[in-house]
C-alpha positions as CSV (number, residue, x, y, z in Angstrom):
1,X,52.2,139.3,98.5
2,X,56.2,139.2,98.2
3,X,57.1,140.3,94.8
4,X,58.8,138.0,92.3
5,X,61.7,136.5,91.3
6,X,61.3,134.4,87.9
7,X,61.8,131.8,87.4
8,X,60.0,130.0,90.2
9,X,61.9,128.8,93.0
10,X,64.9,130.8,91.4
11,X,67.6,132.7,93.2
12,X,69.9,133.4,90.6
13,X,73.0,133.8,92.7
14,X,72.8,130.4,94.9
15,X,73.6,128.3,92.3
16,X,77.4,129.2,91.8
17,X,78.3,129.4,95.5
18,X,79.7,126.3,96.5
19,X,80.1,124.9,100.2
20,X,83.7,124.2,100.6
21,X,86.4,124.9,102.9
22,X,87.5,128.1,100.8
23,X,86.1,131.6,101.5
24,X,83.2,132.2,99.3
25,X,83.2,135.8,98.0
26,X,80.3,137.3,96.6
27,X,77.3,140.6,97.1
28,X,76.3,140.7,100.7
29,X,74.2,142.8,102.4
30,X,74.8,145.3,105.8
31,X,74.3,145.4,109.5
32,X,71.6,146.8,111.5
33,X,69.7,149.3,109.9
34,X,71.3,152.6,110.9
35,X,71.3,155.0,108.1
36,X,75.0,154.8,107.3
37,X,74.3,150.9,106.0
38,X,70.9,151.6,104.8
39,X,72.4,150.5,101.3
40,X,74.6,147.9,102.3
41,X,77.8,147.1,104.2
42,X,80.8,144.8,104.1
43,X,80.2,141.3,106.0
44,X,81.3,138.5,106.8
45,X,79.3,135.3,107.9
46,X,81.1,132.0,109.5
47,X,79.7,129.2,110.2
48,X,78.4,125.5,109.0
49,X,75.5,124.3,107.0
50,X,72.7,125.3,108.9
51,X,73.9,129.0,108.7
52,X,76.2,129.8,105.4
53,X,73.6,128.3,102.9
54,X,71.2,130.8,104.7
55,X,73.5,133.7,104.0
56,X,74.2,132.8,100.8
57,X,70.3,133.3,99.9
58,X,70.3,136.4,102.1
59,X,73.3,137.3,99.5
60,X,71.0,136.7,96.7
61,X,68.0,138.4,98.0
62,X,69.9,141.3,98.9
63,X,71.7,141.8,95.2
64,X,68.4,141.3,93.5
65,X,67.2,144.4,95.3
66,X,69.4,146.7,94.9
67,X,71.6,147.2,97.9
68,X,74.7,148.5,95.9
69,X,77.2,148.8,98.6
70,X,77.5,145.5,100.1
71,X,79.7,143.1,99.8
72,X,80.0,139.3,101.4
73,X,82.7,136.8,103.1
74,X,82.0,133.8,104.3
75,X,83.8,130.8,105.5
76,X,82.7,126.9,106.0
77,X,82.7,124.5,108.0
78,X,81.1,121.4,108.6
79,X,79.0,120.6,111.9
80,X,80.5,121.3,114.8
81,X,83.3,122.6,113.2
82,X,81.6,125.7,111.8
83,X,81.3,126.4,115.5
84,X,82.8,129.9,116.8
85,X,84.8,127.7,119.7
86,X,86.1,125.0,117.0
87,X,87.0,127.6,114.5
88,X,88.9,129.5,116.8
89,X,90.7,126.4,118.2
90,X,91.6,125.3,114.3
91,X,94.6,127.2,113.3
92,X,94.1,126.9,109.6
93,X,90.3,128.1,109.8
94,X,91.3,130.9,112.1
95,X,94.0,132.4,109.8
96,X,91.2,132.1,107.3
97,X,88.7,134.2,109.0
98,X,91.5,136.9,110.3
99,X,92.9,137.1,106.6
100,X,89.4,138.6,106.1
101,X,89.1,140.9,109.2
102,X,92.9,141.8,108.9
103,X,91.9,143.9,105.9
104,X,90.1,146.2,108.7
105,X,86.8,146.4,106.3
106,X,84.4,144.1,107.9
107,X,81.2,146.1,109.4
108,X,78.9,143.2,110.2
109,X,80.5,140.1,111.5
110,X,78.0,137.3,111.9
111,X,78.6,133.7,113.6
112,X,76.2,130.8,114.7
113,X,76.1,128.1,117.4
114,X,76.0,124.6,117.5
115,X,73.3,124.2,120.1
116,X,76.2,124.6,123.4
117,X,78.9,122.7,122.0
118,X,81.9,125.2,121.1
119,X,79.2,128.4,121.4
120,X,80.1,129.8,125.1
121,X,81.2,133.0,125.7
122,X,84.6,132.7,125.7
123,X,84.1,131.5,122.1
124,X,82.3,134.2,120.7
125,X,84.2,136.8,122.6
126,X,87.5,135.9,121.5
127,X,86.3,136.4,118.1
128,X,84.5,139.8,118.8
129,X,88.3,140.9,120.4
130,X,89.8,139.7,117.3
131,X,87.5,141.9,115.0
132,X,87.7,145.0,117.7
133,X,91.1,144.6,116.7
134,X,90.8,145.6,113.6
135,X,87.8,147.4,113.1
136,X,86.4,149.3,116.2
137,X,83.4,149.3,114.9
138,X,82.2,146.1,113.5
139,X,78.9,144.5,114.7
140,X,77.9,141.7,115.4
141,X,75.3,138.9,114.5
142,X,75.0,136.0,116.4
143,X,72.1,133.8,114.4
144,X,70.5,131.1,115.9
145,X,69.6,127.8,113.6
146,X,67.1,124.9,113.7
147,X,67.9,122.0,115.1
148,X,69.3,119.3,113.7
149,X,67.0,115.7,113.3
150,X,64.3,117.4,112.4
151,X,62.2,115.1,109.7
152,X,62.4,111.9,112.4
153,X,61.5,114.3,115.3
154,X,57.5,115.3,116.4
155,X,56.5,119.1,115.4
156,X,56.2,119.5,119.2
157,X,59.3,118.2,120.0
158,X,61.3,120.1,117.5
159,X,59.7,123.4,117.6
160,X,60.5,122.9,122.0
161,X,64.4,121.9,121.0
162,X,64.2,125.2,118.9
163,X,62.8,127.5,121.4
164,X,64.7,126.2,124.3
165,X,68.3,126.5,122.4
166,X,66.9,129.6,121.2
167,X,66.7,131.2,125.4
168,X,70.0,129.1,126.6
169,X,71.9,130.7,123.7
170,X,70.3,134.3,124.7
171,X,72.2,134.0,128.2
172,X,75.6,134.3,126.3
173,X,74.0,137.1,124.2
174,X,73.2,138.9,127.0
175,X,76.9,138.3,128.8
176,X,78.5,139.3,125.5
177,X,76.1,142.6,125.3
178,X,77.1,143.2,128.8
179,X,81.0,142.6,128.6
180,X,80.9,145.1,125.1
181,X,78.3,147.8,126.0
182,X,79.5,150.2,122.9
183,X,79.2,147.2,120.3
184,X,76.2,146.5,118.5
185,X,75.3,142.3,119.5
186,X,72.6,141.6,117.1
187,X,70.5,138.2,117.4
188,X,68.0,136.1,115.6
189,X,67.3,133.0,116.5
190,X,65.8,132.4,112.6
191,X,65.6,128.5,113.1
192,X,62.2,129.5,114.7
193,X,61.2,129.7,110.4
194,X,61.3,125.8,110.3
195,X,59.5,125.4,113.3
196,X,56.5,127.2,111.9
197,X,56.9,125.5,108.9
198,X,56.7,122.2,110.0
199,X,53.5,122.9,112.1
200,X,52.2,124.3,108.6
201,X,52.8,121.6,106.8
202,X,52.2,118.7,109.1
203,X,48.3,120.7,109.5
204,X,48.3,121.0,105.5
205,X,48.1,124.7,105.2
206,X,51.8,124.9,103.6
207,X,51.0,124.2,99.8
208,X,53.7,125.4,98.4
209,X,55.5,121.6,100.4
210,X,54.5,118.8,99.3
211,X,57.5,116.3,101.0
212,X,58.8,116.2,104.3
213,X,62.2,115.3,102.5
214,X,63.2,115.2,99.4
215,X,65.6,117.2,97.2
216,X,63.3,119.3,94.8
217,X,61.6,123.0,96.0
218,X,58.7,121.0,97.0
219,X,60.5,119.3,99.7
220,X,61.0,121.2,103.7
221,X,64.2,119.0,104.4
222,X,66.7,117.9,101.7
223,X,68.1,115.0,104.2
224,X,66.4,113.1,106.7
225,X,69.1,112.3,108.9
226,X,70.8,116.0,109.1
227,X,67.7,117.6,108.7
228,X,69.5,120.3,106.2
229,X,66.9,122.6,104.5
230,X,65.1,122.6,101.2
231,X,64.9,125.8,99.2
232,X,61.6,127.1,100.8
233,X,63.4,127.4,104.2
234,X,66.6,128.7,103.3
235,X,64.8,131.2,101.2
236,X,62.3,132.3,104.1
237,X,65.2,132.2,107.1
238,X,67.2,134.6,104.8
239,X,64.1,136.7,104.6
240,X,64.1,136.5,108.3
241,X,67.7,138.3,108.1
242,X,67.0,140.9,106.0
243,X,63.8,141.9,107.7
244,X,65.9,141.7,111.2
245,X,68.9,142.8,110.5
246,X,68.1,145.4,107.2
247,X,64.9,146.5,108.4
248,X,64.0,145.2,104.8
249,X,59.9,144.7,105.0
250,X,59.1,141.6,103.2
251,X,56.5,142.6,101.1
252,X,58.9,144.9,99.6
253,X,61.4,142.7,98.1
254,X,61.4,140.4,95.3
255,X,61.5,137.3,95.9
256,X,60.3,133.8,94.6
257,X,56.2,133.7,94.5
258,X,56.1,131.2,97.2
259,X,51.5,131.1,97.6
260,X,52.0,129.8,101.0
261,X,51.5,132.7,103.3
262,X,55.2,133.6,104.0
263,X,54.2,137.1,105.5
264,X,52.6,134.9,108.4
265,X,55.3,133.1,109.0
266,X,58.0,135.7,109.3
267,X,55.5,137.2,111.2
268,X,55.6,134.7,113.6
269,X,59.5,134.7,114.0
270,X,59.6,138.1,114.5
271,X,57.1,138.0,117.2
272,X,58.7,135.5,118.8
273,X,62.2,137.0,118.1
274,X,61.1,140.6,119.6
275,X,61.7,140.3,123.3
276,X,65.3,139.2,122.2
277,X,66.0,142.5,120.8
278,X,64.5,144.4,124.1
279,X,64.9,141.4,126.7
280,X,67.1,143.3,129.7
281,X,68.7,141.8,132.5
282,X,66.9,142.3,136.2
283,X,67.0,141.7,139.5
284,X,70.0,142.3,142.1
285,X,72.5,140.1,143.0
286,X,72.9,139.1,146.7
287,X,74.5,136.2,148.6
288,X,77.4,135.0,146.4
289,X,77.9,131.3,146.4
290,X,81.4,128.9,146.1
291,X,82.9,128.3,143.4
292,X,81.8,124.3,142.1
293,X,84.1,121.8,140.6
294,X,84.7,123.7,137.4
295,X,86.6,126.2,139.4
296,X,83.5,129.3,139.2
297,X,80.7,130.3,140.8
298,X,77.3,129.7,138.9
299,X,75.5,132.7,137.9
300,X,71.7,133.7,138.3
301,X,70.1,136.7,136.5
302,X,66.8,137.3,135.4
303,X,65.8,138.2,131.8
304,X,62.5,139.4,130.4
305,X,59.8,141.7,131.7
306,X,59.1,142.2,135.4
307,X,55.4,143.5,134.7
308,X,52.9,140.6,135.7
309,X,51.1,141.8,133.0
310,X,53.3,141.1,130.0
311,X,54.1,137.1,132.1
312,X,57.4,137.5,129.9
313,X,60.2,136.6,133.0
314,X,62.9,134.0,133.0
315,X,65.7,133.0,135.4
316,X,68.6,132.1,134.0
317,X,72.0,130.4,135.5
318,X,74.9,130.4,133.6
319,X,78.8,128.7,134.5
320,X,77.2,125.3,136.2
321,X,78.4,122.3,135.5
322,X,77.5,121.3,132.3
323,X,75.4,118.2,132.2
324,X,74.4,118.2,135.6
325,X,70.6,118.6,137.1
326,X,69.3,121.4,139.1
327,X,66.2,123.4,140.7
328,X,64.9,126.9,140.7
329,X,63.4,127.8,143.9
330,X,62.1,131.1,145.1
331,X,61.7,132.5,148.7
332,X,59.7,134.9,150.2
333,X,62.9,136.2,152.0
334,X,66.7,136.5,152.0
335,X,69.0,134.4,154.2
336,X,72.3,134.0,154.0
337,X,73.3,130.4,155.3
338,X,76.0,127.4,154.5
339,X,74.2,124.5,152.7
340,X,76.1,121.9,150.7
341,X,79.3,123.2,149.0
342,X,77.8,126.8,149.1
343,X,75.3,129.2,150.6
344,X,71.6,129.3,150.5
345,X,69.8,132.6,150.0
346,X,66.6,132.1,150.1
347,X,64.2,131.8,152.9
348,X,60.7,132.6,154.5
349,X,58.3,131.2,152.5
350,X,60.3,129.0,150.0
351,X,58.3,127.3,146.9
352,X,60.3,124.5,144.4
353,X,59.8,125.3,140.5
354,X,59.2,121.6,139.5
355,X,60.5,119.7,137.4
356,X,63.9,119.7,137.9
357,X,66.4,120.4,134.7
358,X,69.7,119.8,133.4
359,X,72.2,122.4,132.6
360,X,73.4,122.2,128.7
361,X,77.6,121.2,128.1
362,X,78.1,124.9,128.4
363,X,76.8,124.6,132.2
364,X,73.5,127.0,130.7
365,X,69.8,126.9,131.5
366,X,66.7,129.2,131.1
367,X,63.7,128.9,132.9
368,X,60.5,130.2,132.4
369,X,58.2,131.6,135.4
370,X,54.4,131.9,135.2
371,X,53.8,134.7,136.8
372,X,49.8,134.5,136.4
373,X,49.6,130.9,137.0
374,X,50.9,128.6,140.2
375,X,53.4,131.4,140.9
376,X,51.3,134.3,140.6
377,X,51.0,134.8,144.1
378,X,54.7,134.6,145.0
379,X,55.6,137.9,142.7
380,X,52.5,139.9,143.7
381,X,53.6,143.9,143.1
382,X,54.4,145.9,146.3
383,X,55.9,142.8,147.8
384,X,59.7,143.4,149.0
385,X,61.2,141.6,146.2
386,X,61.2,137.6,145.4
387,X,64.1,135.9,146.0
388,X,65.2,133.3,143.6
389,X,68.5,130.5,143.6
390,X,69.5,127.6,141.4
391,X,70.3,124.4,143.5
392,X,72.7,121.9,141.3
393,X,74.3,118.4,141.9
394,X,78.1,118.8,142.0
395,X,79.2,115.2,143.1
396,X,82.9,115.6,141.4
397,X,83.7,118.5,144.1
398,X,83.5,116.0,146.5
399,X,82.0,117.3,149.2
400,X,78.6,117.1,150.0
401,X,77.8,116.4,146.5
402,X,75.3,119.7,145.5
403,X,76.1,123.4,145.6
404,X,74.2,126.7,144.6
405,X,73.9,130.1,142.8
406,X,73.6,133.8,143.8
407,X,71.0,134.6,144.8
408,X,69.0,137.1,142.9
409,X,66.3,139.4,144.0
410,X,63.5,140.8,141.4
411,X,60.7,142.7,142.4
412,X,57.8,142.8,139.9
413,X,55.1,145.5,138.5
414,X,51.8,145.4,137.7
């Protein structure tokens, strides 16, 4: 059992934070775990409500526990505006953030997305450049929220928004890891909490929720229409943070005595947040394509496991067109022919991964492959490699109306 904050449903240090368009100043706690932060670091957190409210309870938790050498920064702003792309473009909001990393203190600098709008790499790396500038060393935390509309969606339907924002955002991740190999890129995608609380609670095993909205403790959502959340949530996401990013085990800090079983449900966001942390990049890259109408080629890489065993393996295209619907396929065999606006690179025995998708407005899109089930005996080990391509509709190029990706080669292990 967590141990106890009193009063009930009490975090002392919430109440005084307000959500405004000024910076909010108060305790914070550190980056990654390392021993040099191990009792706290200087932060700063930016972002909109789905994201600040969470580190203002991760502020909380941390000062009631005792890490003495933190201190927090944090500047709002609402919806999409608290995204990385539209703060940066908002001259007034990025002064406001750069007064803060100006001051060449800031260890841990943590932003969110707004699903893909304003959240592409270009907008997180031109903050991470910004913050280089200053500070060498800061890292990074890119955390991931819930989705928005949650009380009028189904459990299923929200917990699949979750998880699939949760991959597409994990492509830029990985490009931003890639383009700044000696910076720490830390990411949690800690919406996953309300996810796992809403199957609780719509199966009646979350007592401590009585309400699927209201505005008291007992309630999951405070809205309906937003879907912003209640106390319990914010409370458990910034639990999420410390264990994640502080290495903080749960059942070692005070906290409200929620009787719920919280322990199970961070331990379900870890789990599903632990491939994340380990989740490399595979496959090589053959066959380049054209560029499409945005003016760039589309990008296939793999991400995950290639053991058959751990069926962990996703294909990934990043820099489509956003918006715009497209298939995996994989062959048995590379080619290297002109098809469409591009080249196809796959060939031999070619199989279609059904249904066909649509790229997000940052031209994003994951893809998981069942290596056990209908595809098992495409990727059988000590094969010479399976052969994988995104095929797209491009109809603004003007030509023949589709184009296609690299095309990526992966070979698999037991």
């Amino acid at each position: 059992m967590l141990r106890s904050l009193s009063p009930r449903h009490a975090l002392p240090h919430l109440a005084p934070i307000a959500l405004g368009a000024a910076v909010l100043a108060a305790p914070c706690l550190a980056a990654p775990a390392p021993v040099d932060f191990e009792k706290g670091a200087r932060c700063l957190f930016i972002g909109h409500s789905f994201f600040i409210p969470v580190a203002a309870n991760f502020n909380a938790i941390a000062t009631t526990n005792g890490f003495t050498e933190h201190e927090m920064s944090a500047v709002f702003r609402g919806s999409v505006a608290g995204a990385p792309g539209a703060m940066w473009d908002d001259p007034a909001t990025r002064a406001e953030v750069e007064a803060q990393l100006a001051t060449g203190q800031i260890e841990l600098f943590g932003l969110t997305s707004f699903g893909a709008l304003s959240s592409s790499f270009d907008d997180y790396a031109r903050w991470f450049d910004l913050a280089l500038q200053y500070n060498p060393d800061t890292r990074f935390f890119i955390g991931i929220p819930w989705k928005s509309n949650g009380p009028s969606s189904s459990a299923d339907a929200f917990e699949d928004a979750i998880e699939t924002t949760a991959y597409d955002q994990f492509v830029v991740t990985a490009q931003l890891r890639s383009a700044y190999p000696q910076s720490t890129v830390e990411y949690l995608a800690y919406g996953k909490t309300s996810a796992v609380m809403r199957n609780m609670f719509d199966a009646g095993t979350l007592p401590d929720i009585t309400e699927l909205v209201g505005q008291g403790p007992e309630a999951l959502f405070a809205d309906g229409f937003t879907g912003h959340a209640g106390p319990m949530m914010l409370e458990l996401c910034a639990l999420s943070w410390m264990e994640h990013l502080y290495g903080a085990a749960p059942e070692t800090l005070a906290s409200t005595p929620w009787t719920s079983d919280v322990l199970a449900i961070l331990r379900e966001v870890a789990e599903f947040n632990a491939p994340f942390q380990e989740l490399e990049e595979h496959g090589d890259v053959f066959c380049l394509s054209s560029t499409h109408s945005g003016g760039v080629r589309a990008s296939l890489t793999g991400l995950g496991s290639v053991r058959i065993s751990d069926n962990a393996f996703r294909v990934a295209v990043s820099g489509a067109p956003a918006e715009t619907f497209g298939l995996f396929v994989l062959g048995s065999a590379a080619i290297d022919q002109p098809l469409g606006d591009g080249r196809l690179c796959v060939g031999g025995n070619v199989t279609r991964l059904n249904p066909a998708s649509s790229t997000d407005v940052a031209g994003n899109l994951v893809r998981e492959i069942d290596l056990v089930g209908p595809y098992g005996a495409a990727v059988q080990p000590g094969l010479p490699g399976v052969h994988f391509q995104f095929w797209f509709r491009d109809v603004p190029a003007g030509g023949s109306g589709f184009n296609l990706s690299n095309g990526l080669r992966v070979e698999f292990t037991p």
